[in-house]
Structures are given as C-alpha cells and as structure tokens.
Residue frames as qw, qx, qy, qz and C-alpha x, y, z in Angstrom:
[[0.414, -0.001, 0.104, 0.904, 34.16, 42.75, 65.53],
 [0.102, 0.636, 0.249, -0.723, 32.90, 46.40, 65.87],
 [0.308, 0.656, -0.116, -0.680, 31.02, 47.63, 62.50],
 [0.399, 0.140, -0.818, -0.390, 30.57, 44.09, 60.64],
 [0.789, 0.011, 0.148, -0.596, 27.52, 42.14, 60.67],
 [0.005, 0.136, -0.979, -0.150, 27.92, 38.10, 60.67],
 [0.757, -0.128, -0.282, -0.575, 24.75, 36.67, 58.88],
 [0.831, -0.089, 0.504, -0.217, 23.66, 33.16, 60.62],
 [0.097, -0.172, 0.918, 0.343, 25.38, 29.88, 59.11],
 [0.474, 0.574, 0.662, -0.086, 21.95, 28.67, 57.91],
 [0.371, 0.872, 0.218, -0.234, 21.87, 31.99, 55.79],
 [0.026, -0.696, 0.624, 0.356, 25.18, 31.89, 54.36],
 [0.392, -0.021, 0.882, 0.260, 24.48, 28.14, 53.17],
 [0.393, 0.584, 0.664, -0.251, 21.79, 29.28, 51.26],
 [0.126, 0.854, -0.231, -0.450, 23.30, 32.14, 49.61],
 [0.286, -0.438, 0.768, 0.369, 26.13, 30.03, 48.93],
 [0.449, 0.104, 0.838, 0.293, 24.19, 27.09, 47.18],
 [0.436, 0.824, 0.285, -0.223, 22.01, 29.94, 45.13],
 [0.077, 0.878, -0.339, -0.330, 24.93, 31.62, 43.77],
 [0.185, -0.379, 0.852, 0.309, 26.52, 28.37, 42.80],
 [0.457, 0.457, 0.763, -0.028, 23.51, 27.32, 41.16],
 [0.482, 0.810, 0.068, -0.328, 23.42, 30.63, 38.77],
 [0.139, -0.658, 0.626, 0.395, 27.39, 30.19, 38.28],
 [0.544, -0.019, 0.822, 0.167, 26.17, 26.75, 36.56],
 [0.425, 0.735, 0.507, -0.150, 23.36, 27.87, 34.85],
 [0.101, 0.861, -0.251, -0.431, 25.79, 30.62, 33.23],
 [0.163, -0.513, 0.767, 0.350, 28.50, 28.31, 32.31],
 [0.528, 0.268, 0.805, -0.040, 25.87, 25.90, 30.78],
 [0.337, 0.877, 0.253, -0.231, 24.44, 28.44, 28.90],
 [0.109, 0.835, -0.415, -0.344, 27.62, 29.68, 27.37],
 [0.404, -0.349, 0.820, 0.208, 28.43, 25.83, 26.45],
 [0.621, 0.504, 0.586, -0.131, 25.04, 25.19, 24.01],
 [0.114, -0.069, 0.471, 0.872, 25.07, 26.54, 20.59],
 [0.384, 0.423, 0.289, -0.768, 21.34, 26.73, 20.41],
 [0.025, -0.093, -0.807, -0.582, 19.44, 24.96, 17.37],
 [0.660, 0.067, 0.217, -0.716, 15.38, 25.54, 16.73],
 [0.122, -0.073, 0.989, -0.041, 14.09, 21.94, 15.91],
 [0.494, 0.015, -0.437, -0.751, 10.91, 20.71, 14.08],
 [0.691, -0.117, 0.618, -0.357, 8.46, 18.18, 15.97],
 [0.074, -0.045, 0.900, 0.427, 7.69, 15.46, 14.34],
 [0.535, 0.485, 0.520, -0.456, 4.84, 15.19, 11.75],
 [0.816, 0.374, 0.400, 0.184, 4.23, 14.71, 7.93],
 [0.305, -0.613, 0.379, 0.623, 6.77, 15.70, 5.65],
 [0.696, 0.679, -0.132, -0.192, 6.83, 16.20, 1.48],
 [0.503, -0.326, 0.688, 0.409, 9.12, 13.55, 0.26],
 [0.270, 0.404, -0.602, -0.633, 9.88, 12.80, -3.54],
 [0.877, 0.116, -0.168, -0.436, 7.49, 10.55, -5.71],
 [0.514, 0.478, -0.707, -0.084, 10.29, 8.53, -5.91],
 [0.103, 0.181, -0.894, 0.396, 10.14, 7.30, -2.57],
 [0.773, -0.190, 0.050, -0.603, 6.25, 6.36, -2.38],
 [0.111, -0.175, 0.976, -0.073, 5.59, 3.10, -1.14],
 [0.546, 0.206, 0.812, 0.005, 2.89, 2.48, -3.63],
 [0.028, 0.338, -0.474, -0.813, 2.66, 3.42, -6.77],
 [0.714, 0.480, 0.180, -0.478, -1.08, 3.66, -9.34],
 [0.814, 0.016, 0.577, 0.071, -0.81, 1.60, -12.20],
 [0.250, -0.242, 0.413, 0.841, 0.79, 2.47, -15.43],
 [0.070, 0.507, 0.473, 0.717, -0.73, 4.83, -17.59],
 [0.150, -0.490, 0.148, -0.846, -2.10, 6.91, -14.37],
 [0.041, 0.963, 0.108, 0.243, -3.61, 8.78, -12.72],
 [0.579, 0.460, -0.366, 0.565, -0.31, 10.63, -12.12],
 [0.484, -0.734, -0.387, 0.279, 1.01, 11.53, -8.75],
 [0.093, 0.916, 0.091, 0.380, 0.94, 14.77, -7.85],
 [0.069, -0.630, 0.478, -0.608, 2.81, 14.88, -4.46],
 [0.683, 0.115, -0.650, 0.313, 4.16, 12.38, -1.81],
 [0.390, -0.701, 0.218, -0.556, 2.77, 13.18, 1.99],
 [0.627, 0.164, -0.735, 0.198, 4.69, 10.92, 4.66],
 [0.443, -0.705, 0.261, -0.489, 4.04, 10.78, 8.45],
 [0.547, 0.077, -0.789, 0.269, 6.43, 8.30, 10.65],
 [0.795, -0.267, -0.444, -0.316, 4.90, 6.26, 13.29],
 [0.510, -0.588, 0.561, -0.283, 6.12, 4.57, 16.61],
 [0.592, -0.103, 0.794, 0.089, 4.73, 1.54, 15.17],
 [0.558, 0.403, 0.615, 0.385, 5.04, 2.24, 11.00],
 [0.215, -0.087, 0.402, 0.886, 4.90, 4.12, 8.18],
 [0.383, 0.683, 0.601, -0.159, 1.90, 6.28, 6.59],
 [0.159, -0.055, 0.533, 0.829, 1.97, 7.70, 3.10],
 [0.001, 0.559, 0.196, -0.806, -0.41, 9.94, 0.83],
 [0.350, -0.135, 0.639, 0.671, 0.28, 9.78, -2.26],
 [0.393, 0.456, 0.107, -0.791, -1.84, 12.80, -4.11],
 [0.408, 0.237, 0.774, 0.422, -3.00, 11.75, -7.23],
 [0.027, -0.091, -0.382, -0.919, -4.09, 14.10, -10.59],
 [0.219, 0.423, 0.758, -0.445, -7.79, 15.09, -9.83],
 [0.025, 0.208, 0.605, 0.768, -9.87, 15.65, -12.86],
 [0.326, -0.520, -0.773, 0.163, -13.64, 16.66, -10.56],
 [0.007, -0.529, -0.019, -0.848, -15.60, 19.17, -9.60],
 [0.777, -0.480, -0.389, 0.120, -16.28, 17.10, -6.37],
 [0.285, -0.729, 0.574, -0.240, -13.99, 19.22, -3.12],
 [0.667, -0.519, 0.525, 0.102, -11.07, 17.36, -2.08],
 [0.059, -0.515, 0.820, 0.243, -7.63, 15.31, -3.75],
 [0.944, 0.162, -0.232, -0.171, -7.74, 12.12, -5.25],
 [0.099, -0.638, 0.725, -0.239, -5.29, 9.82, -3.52],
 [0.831, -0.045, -0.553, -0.047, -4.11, 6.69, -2.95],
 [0.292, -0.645, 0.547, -0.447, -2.96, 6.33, 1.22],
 [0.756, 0.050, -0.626, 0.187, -0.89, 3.12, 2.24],
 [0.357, -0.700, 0.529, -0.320, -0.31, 2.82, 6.18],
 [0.571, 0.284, -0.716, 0.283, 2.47, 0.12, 7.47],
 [0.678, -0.671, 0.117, -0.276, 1.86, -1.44, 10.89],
 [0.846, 0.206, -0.401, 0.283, 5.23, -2.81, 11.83],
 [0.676, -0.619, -0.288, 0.276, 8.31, -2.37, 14.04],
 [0.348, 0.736, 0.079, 0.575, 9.28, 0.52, 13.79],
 [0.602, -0.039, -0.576, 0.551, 9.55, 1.55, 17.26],
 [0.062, -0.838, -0.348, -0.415, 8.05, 3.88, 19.48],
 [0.458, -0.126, -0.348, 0.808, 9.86, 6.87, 21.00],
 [0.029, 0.710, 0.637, -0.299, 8.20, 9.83, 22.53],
 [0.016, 0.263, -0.348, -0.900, 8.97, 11.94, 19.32],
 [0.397, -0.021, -0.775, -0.490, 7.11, 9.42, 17.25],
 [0.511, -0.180, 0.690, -0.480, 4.19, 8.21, 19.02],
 [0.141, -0.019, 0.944, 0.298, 2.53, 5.03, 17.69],
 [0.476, -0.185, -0.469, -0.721, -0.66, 4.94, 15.61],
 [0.708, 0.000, 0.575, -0.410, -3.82, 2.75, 17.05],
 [0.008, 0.180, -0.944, -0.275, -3.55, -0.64, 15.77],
 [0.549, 0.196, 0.694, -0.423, -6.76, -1.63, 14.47],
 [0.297, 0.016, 0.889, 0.348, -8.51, -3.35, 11.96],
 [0.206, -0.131, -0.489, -0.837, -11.08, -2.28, 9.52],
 [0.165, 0.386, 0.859, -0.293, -14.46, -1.89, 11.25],
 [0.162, 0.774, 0.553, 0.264, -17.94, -0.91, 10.11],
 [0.246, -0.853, -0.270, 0.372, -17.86, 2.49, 12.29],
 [0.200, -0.642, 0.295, 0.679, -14.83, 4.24, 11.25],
 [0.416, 0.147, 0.759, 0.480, -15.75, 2.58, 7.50],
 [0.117, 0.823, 0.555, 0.019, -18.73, 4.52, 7.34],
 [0.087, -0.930, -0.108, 0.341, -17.19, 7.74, 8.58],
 [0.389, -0.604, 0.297, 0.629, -14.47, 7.64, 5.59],
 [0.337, 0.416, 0.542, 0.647, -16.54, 6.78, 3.05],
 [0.063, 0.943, 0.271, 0.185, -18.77, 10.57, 3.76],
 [0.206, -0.838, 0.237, 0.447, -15.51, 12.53, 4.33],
 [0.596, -0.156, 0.551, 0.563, -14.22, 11.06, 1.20],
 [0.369, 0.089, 0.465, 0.800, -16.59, 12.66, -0.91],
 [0.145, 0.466, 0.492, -0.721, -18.82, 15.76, 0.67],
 [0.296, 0.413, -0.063, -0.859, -21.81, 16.14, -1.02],
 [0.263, 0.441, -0.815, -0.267, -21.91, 12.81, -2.65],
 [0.777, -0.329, 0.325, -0.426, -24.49, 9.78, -1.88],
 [0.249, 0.585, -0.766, -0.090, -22.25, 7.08, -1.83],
 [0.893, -0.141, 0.001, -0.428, -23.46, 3.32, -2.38],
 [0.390, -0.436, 0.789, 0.186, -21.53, 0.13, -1.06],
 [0.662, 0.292, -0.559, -0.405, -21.10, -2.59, -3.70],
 [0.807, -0.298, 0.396, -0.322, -21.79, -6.33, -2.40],
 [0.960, 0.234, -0.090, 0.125, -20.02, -8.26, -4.86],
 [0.538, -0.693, 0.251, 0.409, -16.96, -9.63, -3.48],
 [0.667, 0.719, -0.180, 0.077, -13.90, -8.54, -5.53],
 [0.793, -0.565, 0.115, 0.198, -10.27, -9.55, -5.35],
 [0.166, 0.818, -0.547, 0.067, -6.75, -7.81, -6.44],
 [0.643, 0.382, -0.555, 0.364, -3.50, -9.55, -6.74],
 [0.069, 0.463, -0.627, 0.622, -3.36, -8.73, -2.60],
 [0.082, 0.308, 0.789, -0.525, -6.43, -10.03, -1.49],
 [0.119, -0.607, -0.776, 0.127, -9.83, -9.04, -1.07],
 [0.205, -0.022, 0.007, 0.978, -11.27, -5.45, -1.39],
 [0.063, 0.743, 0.651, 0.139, -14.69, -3.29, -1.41],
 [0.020, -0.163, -0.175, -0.971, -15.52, -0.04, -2.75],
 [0.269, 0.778, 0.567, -0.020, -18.67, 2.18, -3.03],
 [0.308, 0.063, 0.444, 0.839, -19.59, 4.65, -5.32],
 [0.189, 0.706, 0.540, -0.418, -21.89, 7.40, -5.98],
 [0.281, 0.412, 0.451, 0.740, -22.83, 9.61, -8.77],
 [0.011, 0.377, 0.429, -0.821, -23.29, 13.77, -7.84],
 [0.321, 0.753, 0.364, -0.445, -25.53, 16.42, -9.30],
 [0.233, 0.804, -0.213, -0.504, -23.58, 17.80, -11.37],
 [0.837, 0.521, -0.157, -0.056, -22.34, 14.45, -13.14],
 [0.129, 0.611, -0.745, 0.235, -18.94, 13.45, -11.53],
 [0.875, -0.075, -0.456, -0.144, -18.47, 10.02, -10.50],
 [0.063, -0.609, 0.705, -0.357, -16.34, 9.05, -7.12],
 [0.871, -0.084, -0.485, 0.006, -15.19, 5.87, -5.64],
 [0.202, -0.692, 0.552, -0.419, -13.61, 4.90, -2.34],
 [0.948, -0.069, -0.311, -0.012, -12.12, 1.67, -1.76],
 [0.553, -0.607, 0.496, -0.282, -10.49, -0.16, 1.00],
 [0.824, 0.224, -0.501, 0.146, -8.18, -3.11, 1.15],
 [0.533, -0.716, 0.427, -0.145, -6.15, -5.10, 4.26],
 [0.657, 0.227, -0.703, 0.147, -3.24, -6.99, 3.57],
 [0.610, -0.587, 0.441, -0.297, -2.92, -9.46, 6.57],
 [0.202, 0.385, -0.896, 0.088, -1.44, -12.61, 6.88],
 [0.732, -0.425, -0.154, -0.510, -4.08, -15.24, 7.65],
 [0.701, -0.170, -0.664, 0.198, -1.78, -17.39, 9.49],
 [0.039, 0.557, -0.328, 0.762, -1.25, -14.25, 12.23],
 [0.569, -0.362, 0.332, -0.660, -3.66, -15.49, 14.68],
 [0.985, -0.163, -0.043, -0.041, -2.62, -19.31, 14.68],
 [0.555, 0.382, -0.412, 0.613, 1.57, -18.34, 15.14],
 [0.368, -0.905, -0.063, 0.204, 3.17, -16.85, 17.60],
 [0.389, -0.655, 0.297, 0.576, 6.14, -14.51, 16.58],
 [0.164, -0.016, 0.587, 0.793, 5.79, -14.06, 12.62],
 [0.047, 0.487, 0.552, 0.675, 3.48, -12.32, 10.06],
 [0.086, -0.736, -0.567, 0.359, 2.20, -9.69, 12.33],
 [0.111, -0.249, 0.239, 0.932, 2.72, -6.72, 9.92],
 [0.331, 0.521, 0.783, -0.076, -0.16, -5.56, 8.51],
 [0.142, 0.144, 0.411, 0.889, -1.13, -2.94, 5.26],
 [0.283, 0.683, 0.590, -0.325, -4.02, -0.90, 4.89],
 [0.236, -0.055, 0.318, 0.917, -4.87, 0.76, 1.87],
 [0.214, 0.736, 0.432, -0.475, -7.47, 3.46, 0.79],
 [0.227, 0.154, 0.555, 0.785, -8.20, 4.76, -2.65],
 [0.243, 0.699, 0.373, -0.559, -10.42, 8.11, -3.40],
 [0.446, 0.055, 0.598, 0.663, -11.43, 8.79, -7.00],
 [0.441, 0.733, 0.344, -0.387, -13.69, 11.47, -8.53],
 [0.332, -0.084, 0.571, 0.746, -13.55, 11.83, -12.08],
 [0.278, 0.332, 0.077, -0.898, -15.79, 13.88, -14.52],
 [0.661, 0.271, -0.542, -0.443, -16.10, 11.19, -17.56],
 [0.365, 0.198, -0.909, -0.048, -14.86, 7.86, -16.21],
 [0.818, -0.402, -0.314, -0.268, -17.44, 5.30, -14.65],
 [0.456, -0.663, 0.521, -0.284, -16.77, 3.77, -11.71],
 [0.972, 0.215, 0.034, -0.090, -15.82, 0.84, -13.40],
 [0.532, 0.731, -0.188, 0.383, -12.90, 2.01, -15.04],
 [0.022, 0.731, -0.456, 0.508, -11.84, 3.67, -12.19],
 [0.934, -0.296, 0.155, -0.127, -11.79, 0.22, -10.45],
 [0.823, 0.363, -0.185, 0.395, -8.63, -0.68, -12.59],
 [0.043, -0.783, 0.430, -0.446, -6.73, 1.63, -10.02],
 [0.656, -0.503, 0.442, -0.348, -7.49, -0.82, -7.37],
 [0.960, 0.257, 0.077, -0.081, -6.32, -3.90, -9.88],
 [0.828, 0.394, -0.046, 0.396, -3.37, -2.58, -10.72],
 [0.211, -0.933, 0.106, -0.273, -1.84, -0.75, -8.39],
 [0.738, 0.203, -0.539, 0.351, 1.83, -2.17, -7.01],
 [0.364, -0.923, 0.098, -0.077, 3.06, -1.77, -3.45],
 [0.556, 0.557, -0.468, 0.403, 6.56, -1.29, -3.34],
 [0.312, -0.651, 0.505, -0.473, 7.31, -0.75, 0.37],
 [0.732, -0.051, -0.676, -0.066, 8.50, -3.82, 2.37],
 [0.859, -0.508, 0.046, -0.046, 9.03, -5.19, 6.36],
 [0.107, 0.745, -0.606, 0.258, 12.31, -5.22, 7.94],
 [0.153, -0.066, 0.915, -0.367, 12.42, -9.16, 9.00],
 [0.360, -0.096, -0.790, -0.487, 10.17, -12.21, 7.81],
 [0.173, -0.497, -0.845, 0.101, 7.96, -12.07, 10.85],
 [0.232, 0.502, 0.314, -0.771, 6.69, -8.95, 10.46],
 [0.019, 0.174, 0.804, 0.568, 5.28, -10.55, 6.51],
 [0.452, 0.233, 0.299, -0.807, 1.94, -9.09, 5.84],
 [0.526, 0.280, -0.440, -0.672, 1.44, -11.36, 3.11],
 [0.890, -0.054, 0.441, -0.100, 2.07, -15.04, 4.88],
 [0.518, -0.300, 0.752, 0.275, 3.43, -17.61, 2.99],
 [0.214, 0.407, -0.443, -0.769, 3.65, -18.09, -0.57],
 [0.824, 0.177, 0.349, -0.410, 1.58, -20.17, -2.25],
 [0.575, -0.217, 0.709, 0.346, 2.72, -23.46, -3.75],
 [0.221, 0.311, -0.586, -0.715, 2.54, -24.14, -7.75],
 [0.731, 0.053, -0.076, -0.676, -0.74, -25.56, -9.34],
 [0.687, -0.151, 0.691, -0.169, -1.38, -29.37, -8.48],
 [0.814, 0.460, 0.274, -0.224, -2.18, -29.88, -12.12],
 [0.118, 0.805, -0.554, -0.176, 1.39, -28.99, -13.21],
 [0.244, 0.469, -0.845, -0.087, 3.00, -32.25, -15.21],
 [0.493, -0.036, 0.775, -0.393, -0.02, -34.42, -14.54],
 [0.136, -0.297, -0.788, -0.522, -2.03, -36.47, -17.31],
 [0.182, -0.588, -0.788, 0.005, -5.35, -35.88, -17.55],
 [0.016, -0.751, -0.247, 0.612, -5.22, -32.25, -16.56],
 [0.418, 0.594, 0.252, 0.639, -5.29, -29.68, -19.47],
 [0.317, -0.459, -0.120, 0.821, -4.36, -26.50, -19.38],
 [0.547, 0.641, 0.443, 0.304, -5.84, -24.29, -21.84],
 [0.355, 0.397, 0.054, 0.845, -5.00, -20.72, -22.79],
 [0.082, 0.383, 0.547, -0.740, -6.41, -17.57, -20.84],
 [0.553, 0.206, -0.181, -0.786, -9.86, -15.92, -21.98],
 [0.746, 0.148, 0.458, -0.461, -12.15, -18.07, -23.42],
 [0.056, -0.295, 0.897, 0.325, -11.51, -21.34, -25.33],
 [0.838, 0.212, -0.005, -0.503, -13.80, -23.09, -27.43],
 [0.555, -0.198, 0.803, -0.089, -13.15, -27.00, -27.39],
 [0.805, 0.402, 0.404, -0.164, -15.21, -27.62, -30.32],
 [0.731, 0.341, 0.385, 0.449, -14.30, -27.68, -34.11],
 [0.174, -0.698, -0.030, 0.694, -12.44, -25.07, -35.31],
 [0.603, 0.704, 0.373, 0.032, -13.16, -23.89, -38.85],
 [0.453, -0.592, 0.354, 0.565, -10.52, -22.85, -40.76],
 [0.296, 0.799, -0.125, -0.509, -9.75, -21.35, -44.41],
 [0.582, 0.478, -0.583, -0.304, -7.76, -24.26, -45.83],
 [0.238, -0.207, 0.948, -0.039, -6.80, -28.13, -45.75],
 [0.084, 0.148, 0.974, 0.151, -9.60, -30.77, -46.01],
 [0.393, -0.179, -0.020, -0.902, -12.87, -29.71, -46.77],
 [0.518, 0.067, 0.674, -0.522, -15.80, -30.70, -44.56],
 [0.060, 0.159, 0.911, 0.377, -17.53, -31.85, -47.55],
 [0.035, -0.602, -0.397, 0.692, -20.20, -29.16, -46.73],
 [0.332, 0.372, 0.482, 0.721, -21.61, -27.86, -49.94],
 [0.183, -0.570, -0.368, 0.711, -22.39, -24.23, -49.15],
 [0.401, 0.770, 0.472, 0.152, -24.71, -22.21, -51.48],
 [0.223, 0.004, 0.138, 0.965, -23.32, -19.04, -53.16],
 [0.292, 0.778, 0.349, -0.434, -26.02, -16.02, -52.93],
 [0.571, 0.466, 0.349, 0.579, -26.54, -15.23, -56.40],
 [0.169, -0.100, 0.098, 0.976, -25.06, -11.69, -57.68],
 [0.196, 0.810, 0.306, -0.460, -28.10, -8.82, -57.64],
 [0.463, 0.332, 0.360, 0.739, -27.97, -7.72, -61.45],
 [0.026, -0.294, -0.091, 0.951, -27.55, -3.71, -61.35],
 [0.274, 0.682, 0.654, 0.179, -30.93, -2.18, -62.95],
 [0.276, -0.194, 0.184, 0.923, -30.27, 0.96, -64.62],
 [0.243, 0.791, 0.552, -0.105, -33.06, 2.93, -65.49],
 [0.301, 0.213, 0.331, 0.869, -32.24, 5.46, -68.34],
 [0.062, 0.565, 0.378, -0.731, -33.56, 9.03, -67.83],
 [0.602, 0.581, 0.507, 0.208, -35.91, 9.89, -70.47],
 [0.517, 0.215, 0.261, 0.786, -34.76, 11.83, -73.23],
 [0.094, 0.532, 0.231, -0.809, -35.62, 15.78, -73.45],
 [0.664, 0.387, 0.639, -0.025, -38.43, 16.03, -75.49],
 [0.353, -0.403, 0.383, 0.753, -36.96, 17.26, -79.14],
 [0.707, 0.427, 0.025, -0.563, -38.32, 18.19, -82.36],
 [0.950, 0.240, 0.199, 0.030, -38.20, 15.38, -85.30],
 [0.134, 0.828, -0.509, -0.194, -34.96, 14.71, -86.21],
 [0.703, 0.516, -0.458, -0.174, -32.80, 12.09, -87.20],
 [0.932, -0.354, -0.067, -0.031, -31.72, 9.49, -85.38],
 [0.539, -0.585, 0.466, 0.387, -28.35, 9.75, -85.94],
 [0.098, 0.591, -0.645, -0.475, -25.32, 10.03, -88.58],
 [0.947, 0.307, 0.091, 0.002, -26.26, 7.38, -91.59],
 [0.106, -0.422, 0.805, 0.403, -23.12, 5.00, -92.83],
 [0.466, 0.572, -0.426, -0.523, -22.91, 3.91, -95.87],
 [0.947, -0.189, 0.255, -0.045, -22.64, 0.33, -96.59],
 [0.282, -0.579, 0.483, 0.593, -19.64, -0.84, -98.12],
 [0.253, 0.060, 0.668, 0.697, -19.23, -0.69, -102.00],
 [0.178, 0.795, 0.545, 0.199, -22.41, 1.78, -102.52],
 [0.540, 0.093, 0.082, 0.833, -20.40, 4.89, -102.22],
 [0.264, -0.802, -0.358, -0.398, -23.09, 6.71, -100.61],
 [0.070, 0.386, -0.361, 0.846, -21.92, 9.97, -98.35],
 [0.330, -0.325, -0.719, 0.518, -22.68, 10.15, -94.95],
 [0.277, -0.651, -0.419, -0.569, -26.45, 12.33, -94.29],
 [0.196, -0.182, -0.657, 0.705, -26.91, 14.23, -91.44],
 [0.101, 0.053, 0.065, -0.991, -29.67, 16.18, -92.77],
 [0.481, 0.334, 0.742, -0.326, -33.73, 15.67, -93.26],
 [0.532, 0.695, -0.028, -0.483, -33.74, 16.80, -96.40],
 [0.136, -0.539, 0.782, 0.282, -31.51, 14.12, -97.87],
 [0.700, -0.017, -0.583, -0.412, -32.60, 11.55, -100.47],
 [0.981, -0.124, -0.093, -0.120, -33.57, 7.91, -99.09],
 [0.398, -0.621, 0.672, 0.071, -30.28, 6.46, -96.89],
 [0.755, 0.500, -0.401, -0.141, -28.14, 4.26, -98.65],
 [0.401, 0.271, -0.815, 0.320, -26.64, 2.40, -95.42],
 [0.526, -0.520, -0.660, 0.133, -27.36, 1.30, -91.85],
 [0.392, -0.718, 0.060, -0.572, -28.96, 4.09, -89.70],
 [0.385, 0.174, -0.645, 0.636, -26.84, 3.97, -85.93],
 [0.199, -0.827, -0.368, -0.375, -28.98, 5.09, -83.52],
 [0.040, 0.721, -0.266, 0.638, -28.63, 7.67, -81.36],
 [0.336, 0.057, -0.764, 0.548, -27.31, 7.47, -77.80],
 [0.315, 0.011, 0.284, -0.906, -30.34, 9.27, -76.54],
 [0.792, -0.049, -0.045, -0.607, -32.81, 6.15, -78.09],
 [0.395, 0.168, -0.889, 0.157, -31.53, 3.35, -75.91],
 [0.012, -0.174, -0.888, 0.424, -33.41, 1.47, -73.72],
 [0.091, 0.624, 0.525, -0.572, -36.73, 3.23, -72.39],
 [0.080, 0.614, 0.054, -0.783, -36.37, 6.28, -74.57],
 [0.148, -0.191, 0.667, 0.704, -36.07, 4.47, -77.60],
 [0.189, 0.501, 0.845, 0.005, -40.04, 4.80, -77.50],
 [0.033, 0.689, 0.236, -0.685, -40.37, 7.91, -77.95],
 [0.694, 0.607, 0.365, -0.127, -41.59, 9.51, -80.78],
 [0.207, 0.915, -0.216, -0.269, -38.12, 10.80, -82.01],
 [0.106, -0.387, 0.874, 0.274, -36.63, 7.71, -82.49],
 [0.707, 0.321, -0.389, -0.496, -37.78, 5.93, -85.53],
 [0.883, -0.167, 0.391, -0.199, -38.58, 2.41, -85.14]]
C-alpha cells in the first residue's frame, strides 16, 4: 500500500518477543511486595539459650554471640572481664553435627585440634602476654584438656584452654558418634592465679545436645565399678582416709598414761613502794579485853594490840626502811 512501510518478518519477531518480555517484567514487578533481608551471620541471642554455661558462682555472662553452620552450631558466650589485658573473657563451644548445609549457611571446616592453628590462638588470645603451655595432663568430667598461661607486666594473669569432646569409638564404627565439641576458654584476671581460674574448666556444664544417637560426641556410657557388691573390695570415703587407729575422746582407754605439764605458777613482782618519810605501818588494833583505842599517830604511847601492816610492806617492799620489822 502507498504511504505505509512493512518492516521484514524477522524484525517484527523481535520487536514482538522484546515487548512481551517487558509486559512480564512489569506484571512481575507489580506482583512482589518487596522485603530487605539479612544474610546470614552471628546473631545476639539470650543467655538463656547458651549451650554452655561457667560454673556456679561465675564468672557471669555478659552476652550470648551465636553463628549457624551448614554443618553445626558456634556460640560465644562473653564472660565478666576483670583485666587490664585487651580483649573479652569467654567461653566459645562449636558443634560439628548435622545440621545441614544450604548456600545461606555454609559449613565450617571440620577439623581437629592441631599444633598450628593451637599456637596461633593461644597469641591472639592474649596480645601482649608470654604465654607458657602446661605439660601435665589434666582431665574434666568430658575428657582431657590443656591450658597455658602467662603472667603480664603489669600483674594480670591469663589462661587459655582447649578441650575436644570426641567419641573414641568414631574411627572403629561406621554410622554413629561422629559429632564432635570443641571448646575454648580465655581468662585474664587481675588477682586470681591461674590455678583458680582452672576451676572454670572443671566445672563448667554443656547443655547443648545432638539431634540422633549417632551423631553422640560422648560414645558410650561407661559401665558401673567392677568392685560394686564384691567381698574383698572396700570402698572407702572420698579425700583421704587413714586406716589406722583412730583416737577418740571417750570409751576404753588405751591404758596410755599421759603426763600432765605442770601449771607455770604466776610470779608477781610487787613495784617498790615510793620512798616515804617514817611513819607507821599502819592502823594498830587493840587486842581484845585491853580496851586500848585504835593509834594512828607517832606520837602515841607504846601499842596495846597487833600492828596490821600496811598494804604498801608486802612482799619485796616490806624491806624497806619504812616498814618496821
């Protein structure tokens, strides 16, 4: 037709499938409601929901830092920091289990405590700090554990101990107890040794558990003592027992004749008297039936009873020249 242009069919399919490709894009758009969304990474949860908890009487927690895994759970768990040492005190639990891994959550690296990375958390635990391992082995209610410890300039003490719960049967199964704990404990403190501040690692509880008995980090339970309801085995109390005789405050005596230390007689040394002119020893009584008054003076006939003496010529003083012999 005169005074209209026909485009090419190639260029009309093109048009076409552009335009029907914004019409979607519109109607899509007008169908969302739009939300803004938070990746994933650690979050402040409530104390309540640590999954391990310091031992009673402290150190208190301060705040509760959580980061899900692909494959587990890692926790934070601040703790009160008395220290002029930089950085938190804290106790930090991580869960290897089955948690699942989706590509919100990726999964940690599964590994086991080695020297390398051991080194590099005890000098970020406390900058500034030489920090010595301890060789003696020690063991908690979970297992095994080792610390070191160092003492700074200025007189603050810090510790940093490590612990793995595993299951030892993990590598002779196949399809149970592969869950596995790690825990980490940082302490500076201004007064307390690093002794003391060992009782964290004694008495700490974990509370968190495994979904399903073959992810157990702990293995199997151990049976009850062999010595239970056997002759021949005592049992004694805990702490230290003494087997021998026990001496005791009544019943039979041993026949033991046990000296008495004699009694220290008190020695009293009388301060001497101030020195006085002559005078009388003291008030004269009368004997009885001689009706002789009572003399206090030096000018009085000859007494006529028994001369008292004076409180001032006892003992020592009673040499002196104012008491009369």
């Amino acid at each position: 037709m005169p005074g209209k242009k026909i485009l090419p069919t190639s260029i009309a399919r093109v048009l076409g499938g552009t335009l029907g490709l914004g019409a979607v894009a519109t109607l899509a758009a007008c169908g969302t409601t739009g939300s803004i969304g938070q990746p994933p990474g650690p979050q402040l949860v409530a104390s309540e929901k640590a999954l391990i908890m310091p031992p009673p009487g402290g150190p208190a927690i301060v705040g509760v830092v959580e980061r899900v895994r692909g494959n587990g759970v890692e926790q934070t768990v601040a703790l009160s920091t008395s220290s002029r040492i930089p950085g938190q005190n804290y106790l930090k639990v991580h869960f290897f289990g089955p948690q699942g891994s989706t590509p919100d959550t990726p999964a940690a690296t599964f590994r086991t405590i080695n020297e390398s990375d051991l080194r590099r958390e005890i000098a970020r635990a406390a900058p500034g700090v030489s920090m010595v391992r301890a060789t003696t082995f020690l063991q908690n209610t979970y297992g095994p554990f080792g610390y070191a410890s160092g003492r700074s300039q200025g007189g603050d003490t810090c510790l940093f101990a490590w612990q793995q719960i595993r299951s030892p049967s993990t590598s002779s199964g196949i399809g149970r107890d592969f869950g596995m704990i790690q825990v980490r404990l940082r302490l500076c403190d201004r007064q307390a040794p690093a002794r003391q501040m060992l009782n964290v690692m004694y008495g700490f509880t974990i509370v968190g558990t495994f979904q399903g008995a073959a992810w157990n980090p702990y293995g199997r339970a151990a049976g009850a003592d062999k010595r239970l309801g056997r002759t021949g085995q005592p049992i004694y109390p805990e702490g230290q027992f003494s087997q021998g005789p026990i001496p005791l405050g009544y019943g039979i005596s041993s026949g033991i004749t046990r000296s008495v230390p004699a009694r220290r007689k008190a020695v009293v040394q009388a301060s001497p008297a101030p020195a006085q002119a002559a005078a009388p020893a003291g008030p004269r009584v009368p004997l009885p039936n001689l009706g002789a008054g009572v003399s206090t003076g030096s000018s009085s006939p000859e007494p006529t009873g028994t001369i008292v003496p004076s409180p001032d010529c006892i003992g020592a003083a009673a040499m002196t020249a104012a008491c009369p012999n």
